[in-house]
C-alpha positions in Angstrom: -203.5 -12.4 17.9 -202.2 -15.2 15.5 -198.5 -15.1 13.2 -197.2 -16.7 10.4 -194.2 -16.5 8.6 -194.3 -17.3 4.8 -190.7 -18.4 3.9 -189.3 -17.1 0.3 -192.7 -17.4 -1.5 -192.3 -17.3 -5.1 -194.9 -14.9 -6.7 -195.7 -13.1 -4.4 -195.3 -9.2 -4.6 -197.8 -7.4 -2.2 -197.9 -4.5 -4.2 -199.0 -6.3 -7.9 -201.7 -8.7 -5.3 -203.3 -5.6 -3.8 -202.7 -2.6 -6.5 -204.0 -4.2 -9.1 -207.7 -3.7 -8.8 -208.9 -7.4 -7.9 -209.7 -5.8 -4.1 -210.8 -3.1 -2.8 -210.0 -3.5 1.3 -206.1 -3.4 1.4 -204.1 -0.2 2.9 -200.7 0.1 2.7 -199.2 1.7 5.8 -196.6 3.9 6.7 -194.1 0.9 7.1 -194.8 0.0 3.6 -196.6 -3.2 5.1 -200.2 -3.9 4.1 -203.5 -4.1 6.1 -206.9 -5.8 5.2 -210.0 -7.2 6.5 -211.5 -9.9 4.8 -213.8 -12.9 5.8 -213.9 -11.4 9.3 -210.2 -11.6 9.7 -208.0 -8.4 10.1 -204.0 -8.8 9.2 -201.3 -6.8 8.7 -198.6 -8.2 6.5 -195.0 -6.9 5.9 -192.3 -8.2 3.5 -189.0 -9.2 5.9 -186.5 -9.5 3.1 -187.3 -12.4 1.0 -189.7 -13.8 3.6 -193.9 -12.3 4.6 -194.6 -12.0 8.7 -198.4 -11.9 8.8 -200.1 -11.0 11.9 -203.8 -10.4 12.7 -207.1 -11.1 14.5 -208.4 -14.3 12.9 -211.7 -16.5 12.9 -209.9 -19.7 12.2 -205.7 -21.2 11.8 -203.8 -17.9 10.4 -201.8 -20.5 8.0 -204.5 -21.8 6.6 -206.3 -18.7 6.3 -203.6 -17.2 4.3 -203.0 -20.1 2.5 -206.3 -20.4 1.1 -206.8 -16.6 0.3 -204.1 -16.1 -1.4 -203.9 -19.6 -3.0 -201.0 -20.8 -2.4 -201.4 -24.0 -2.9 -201.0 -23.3 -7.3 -198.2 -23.6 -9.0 -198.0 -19.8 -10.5 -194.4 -20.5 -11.8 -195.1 -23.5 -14.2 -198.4 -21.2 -15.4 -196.2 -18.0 -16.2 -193.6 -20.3 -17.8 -196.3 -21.5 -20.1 -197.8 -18.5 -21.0 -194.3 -16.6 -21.8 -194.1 -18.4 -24.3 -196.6 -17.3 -26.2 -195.5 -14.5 -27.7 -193.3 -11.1 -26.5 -196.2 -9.3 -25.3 -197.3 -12.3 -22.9 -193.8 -12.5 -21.8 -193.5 -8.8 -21.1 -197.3 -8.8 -19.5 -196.5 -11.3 -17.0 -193.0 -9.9 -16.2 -195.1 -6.3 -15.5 -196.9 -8.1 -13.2 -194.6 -11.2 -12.1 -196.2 -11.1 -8.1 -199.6 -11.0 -8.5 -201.5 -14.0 -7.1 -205.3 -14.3 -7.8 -207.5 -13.9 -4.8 -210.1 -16.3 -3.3 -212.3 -13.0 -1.9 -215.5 -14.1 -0.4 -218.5 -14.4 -2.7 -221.0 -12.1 -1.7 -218.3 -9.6 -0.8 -216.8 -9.5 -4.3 -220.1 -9.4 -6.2 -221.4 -6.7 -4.1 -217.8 -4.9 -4.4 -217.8 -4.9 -8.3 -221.2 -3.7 -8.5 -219.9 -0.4 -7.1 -216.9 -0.7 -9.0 -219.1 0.1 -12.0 -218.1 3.3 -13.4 -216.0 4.1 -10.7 -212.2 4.4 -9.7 -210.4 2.8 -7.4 -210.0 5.3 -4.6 -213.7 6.0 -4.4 -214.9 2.4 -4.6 -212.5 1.7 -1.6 -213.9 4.5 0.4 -217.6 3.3 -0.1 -217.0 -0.1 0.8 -215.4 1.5 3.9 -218.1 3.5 4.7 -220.4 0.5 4.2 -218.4 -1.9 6.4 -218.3 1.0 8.8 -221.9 1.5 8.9 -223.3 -2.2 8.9 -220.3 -4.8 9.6 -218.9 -6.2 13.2 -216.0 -4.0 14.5 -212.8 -6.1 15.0 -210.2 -4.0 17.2 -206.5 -5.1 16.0 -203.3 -2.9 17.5 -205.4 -0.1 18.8 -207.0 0.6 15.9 -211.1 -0.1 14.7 -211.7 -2.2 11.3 -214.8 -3.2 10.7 -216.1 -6.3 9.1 -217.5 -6.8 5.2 -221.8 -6.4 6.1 -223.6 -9.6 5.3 -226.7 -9.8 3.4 -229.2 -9.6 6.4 -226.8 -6.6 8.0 -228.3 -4.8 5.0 -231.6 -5.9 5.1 -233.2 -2.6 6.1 -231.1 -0.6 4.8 -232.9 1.8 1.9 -232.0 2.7 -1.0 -231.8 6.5 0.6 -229.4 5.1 3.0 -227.0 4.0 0.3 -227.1 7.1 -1.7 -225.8 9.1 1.6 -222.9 6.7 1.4 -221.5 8.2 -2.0 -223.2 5.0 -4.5 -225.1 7.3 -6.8 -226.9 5.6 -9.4 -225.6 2.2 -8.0 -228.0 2.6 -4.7 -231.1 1.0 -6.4 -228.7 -1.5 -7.7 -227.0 -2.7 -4.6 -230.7 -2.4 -2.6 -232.1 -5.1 -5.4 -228.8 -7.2 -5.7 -229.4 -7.7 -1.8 -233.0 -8.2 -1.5 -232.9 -10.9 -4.3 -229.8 -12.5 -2.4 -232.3 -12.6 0.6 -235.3 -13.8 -1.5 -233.2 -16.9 -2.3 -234.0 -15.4 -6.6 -230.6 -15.7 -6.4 -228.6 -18.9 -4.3 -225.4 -18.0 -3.2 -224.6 -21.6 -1.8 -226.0 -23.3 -4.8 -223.6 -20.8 -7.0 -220.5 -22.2 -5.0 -221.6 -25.7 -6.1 -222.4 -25.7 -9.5 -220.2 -27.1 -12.0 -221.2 -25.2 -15.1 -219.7 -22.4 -15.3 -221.3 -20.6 -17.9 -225.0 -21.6 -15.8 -222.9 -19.5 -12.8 -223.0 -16.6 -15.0 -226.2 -16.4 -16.3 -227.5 -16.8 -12.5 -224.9 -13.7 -12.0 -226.0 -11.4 -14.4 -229.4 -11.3 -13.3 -228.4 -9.8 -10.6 -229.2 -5.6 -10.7 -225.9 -4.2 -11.6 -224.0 -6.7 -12.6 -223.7 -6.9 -16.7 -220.7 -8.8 -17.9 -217.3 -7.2 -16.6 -218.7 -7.5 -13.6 -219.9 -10.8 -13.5 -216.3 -11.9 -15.1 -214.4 -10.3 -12.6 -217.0 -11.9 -9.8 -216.1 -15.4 -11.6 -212.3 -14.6 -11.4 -211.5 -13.3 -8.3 -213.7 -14.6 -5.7 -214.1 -18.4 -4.5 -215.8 -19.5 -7.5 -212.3 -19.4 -9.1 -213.0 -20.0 -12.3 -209.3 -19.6 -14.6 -210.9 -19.7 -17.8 -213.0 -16.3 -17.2 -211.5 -12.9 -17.3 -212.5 -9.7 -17.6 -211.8 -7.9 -21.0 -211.9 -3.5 -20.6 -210.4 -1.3 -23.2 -206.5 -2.1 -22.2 -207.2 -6.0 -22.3 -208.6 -6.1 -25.6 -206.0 -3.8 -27.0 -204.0 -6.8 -25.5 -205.5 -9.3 -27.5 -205.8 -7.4 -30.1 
C-alpha cells in the first residue's frame, strides 16, 4: 500500500476528471472519495479540504504514477486563461467545467473502451468493461475488496465473439473480436502508434481498426497517452458549440 498527498492542486475537481465521459473505470464511494483501476494500479482518492490523499496498490512510485495520469505536469491555468478569452461561451464552457484535467489512460485500454462506447451510455459501457476486466484481467485485492485489472490483448486471445455477446456488447462483439485479433496480428502496431509523429498518419492507422469510425478514433487521440491537444471529439452538443 503506497500514499500521496497532492497539496492545493489547482484544477483539479474529481468529479468534472471522472464524470465527464473521458473514463469509464472510476466509482465514487460512499465517502464521496473515488476509486479506479488503471494500468494495473488500484487507488482510492478523497479530497481533504483543499488538498487529494491518494492511496492504492501500485506497480511503480504512487507520485509519479499519479503525476503522469493525471498530467500534472501542464499548466491548465495559463490554457483556460487563454481560451476565456475568446468569447462568453468559451469563458462560461470552461468555468462549467473549471477541474477537469485530461487523462493519459492506457492505449489499448482506451481504444478498446470507446469502441464499446459506441452507441452506448455511460452506465452500461462502465458495466461491460467491468464484466470484461472481471472475466479476463489479474485480480488486485485493495482494502478487502476484489478489482480486477484492464485484460491485455493476448488475455483475450480466445475469447469468441459468442463470449462477448454474453457480456452485454451486442453488435459491438464482432467489432472488439477483430479490433483484437488485428492488434495481435501486428495489422495494427500499438508501439509504433505511440512513436509516430504524424498525427493525422495515427489516425488513419486507428480507423482501420473494426469499430472505430471517427469520434472514436478522436476521443482515442485525446484521452489516452498519445495525447494529442489538437484533436477533439465533436457530437451533437460540441458542434452546437462551435456553431
Amino acid at each position: 500500500m503506497q500514499e500521496f498527498i497532492l497539496k492545493n492542486p489547482k484544477t483539479f475537481n474529481l468529479e468534472h476528471i471522472f464524470e465527464c465521459g473521458q473514463c469509464f473505470r472510476w466509482n465514487k464511494q460512499e465517502d464521496g472519495s473515488y476509486t479506479g483501476v488503471f494500468k494495473g494500479n488500484v487507488i482510492n482518492i478523497k479530497q481533504k479540504g483543499n488538498d487529494f490523499l491518494f492511496k492504492g496498490i501500485c506497480n511503480g512510485n504512487i507520485q509519479e504514477i499519479i503525476e503522469e495520469y493525471f498530467d500534472l505536469n501542464r499548466n491548465y491555468d495559463n490554457i483556460k486563461s487563454l481560451l476565456e478569452k475568446i468569447d462568453d461561451n468559451m469563458a462560461t464552457s470552461i468555468k462549467y467545467g473549471e477541474g477537469i484535467r485530461i487523462l493519459n489512460q492506457d492505449l489499448w485500454e482506451t481504444i478498446i473502451s470507446f469502441i464499446i462506447s459506441a452507441n452506448n451510455n455511460i452506465p452500461r459501457i462502465k458495466g461491460i468493461i467491468e464484466r470484461l476486466s472481471t472475466k479476463y484481467g489479474n485480480e488486485i485485492l485493495f482494502e478487502g475488496k476484489k478489482y480486477y485489472t484492464f485484460p491485455t490483448p493476448n488475455q483475450l486471445s480466445e475469447v469468441t465473439i459468442e463470449d462477448y455477446r454474453k457480456l452485454g456488447l451486442g453488435f459491438r462483439d464482432i467489432r472488439l473480436y477483430e479490433t483484437v485479433h488485428m492488434v495481435l496480428d501486428e495489422k495494427v502496431n500499438l508501439e509504433k502508434m505511440r512513436l509516430e509523429e504524424n498525427t493525422l498518419k495515427i489516425r488513419e492507422d486507428l480507423l482501420t481498426l473494426s469499430g472505430v469510425g471517427p469520434k472514436v478514433a478522436d476521443c482515442i487521440l485525446l484521452f489516452s497517452t498519445l495525447k494529442r491537444l489538437e484533436v477533439f471529439p465533436i457530437d451533437v452538443w460540441v458542434r452546437r458549440v462551435m456553431n
